[in-house]
C-alpha positions, -999 to 999 in steps of 0.1 A, spaced: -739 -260 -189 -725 -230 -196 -697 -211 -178 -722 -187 -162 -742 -212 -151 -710 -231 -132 -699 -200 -117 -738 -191 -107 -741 -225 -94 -712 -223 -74 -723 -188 -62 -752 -205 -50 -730 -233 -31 -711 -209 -14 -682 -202 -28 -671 -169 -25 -646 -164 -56 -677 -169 -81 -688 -131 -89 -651 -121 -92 -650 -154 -120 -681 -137 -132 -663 -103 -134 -635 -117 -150 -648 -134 -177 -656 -120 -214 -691 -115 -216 -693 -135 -250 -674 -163 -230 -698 -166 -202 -723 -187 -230 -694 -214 -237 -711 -247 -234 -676 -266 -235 -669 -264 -198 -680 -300 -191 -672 -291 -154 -663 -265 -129 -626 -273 -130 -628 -265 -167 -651 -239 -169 -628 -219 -143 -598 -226 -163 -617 -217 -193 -628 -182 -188 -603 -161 -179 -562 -154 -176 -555 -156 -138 -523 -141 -142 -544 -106 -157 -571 -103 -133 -575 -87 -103 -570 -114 -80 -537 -127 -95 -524 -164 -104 -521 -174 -68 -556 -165 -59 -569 -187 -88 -545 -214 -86 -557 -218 -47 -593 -220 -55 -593 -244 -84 -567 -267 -62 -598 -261 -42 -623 -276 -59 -602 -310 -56 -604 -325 -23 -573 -340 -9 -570 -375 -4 -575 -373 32 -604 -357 29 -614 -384 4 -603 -412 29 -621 -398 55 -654 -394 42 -653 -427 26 -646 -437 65 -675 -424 77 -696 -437 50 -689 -469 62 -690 -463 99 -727 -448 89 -738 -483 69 -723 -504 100 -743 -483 122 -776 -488 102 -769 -526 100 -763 -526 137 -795 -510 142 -815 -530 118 -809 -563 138 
């Protein structure tokens, strides 16, 4: 994928930062394939600390796009709630 295509696809999840990545980002650099992943296409594109937003703004969404271990735990919880469930119902 290229970067545009992360960012677009991440417009198209929802997330609001994606047409100011868009903005951001060098024309020529928005056809680099080497962005493997959003994470790295974000951190590819652009200098956070020269664009509009700032480095905090960018720093805050790409910790973003990381969920915390809680957040980890807790859908794996309820993953496994959702399987007992179905084996409860299938007896």
């Amino acid at each position: 994928m290229t970067i545009l295509e992360h960012f677009e696809k991440a417009k198209a999840d929802g997330c609001e930062w994606a047409d100011a990545a868009i903005r951001n980002t060098h024309p020529a650099m928005l056809e680099y394939q080497g962005a493997e992943s959003l994470s790295r296409a974000l951190t590819s594109a652009f200098n956070f600390e020269t664009s509009p937003e700032g480095s905090d703004y960018w720093i805050n969404v790409f910790q973003g796009l990381f969920p915390s271990k809680l957040e980890s735990e807790i859908a794996s919880l309820k993953a496994i709630l959702e399987h007992l469930e179905e084996l409860k119902n299938a007896q």
